[in-house]
N, C-alpha and C positions, 0 to 999 in steps of 0.2 A: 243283264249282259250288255256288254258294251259295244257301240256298234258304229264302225268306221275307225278304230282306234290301231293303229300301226305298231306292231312290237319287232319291226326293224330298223334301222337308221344308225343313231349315235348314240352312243352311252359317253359319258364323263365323271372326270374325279377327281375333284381339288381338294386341297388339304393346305388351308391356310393362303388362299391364293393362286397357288401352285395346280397348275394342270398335269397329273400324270397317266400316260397312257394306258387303257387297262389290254390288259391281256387274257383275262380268263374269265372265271367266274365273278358274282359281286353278292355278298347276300348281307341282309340286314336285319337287324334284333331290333324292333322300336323300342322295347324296355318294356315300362309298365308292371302290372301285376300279374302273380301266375298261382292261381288254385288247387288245393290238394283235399281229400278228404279229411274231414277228423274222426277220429274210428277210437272209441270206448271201450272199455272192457268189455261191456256187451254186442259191439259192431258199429257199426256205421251212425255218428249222432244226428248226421242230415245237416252238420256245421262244414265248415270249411276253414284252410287256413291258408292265411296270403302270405304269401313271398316276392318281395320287390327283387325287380330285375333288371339290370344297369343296360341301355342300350349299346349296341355294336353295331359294325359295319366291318366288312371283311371283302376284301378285294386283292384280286392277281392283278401286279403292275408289270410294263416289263421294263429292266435294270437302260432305262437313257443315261448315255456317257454325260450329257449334261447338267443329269440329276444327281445329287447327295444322297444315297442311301445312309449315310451316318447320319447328317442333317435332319435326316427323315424320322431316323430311330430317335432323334433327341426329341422331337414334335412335343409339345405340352399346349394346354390351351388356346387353342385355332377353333375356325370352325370349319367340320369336311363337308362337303358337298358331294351329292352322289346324282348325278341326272341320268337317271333309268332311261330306256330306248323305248317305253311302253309312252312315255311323257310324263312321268310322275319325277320328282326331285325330294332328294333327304337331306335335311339339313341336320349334321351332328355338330351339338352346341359346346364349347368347352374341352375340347378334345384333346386326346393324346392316345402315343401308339401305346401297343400293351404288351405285343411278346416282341423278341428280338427279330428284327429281322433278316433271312435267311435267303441269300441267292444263290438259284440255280445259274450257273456259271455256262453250262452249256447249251440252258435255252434262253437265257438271258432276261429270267423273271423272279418275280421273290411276289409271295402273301403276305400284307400286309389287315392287322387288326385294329382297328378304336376302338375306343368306347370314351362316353362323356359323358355329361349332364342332363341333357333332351335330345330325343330325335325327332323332329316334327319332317310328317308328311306332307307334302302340297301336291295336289294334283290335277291335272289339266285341264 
């Protein structure tokens, strides 16, 4: 356990330079590997089977009249930056957005997805 570490303050989130304000939630996929059993005719063989898993990062921005949502949708290889409030930082490497994105008009925020290449941890 960590001890002295602050999980209030500031969070940030750039993408390709660009600081956009977050508004909500923020979660992230580091990628990597993911294990399953492998089960035989007769049960369980005590094998497993991996499945590689593209990272992501998923964050609520909210829609700044100075920012390009369309610009934003076009994103392709950048890299995003995600500075968590705990003091840890995610760097996704080779990035680009993945679904369309969708603003809400009357609270004036849209969720936005990456995914890329690596996502390296660094932490404080």
């Amino acid at each position: 356990m960590s001890v002295g570490v602050s999980y209030g303050g500031t969070a940030q989130f750039i993408i390709g330079g660009v600081l956009y304000s977050l508004s909500g939630s923020m979660k992230i996929k580091p990628g990597g590997v993911t294990r399953e059993p492998a089960i035989g005719p007769s049960g369980p063989t005590g094998n497993f089977i991996e499945k590689i898993v593209a990272p992501e990062i998923e964050v609520e921005c909210f829609d700044d009249p100075a920012s390009s949502v369309t610009a934003l949708q076009a994103t392709t290889g950048v890299t995003t930056q995600l500075q968590m409030r705990n003091g840890k930082t995610w760097i996704l490497r080779n990035s680009f957005v993945m679904d369309a994105i969708e603003v809400d008009g009357v609270g004036g925020k849209f969720p936005i997805k990456l995914s890329g290449t690596t996502c390296q941890e660094l932490t404080a």
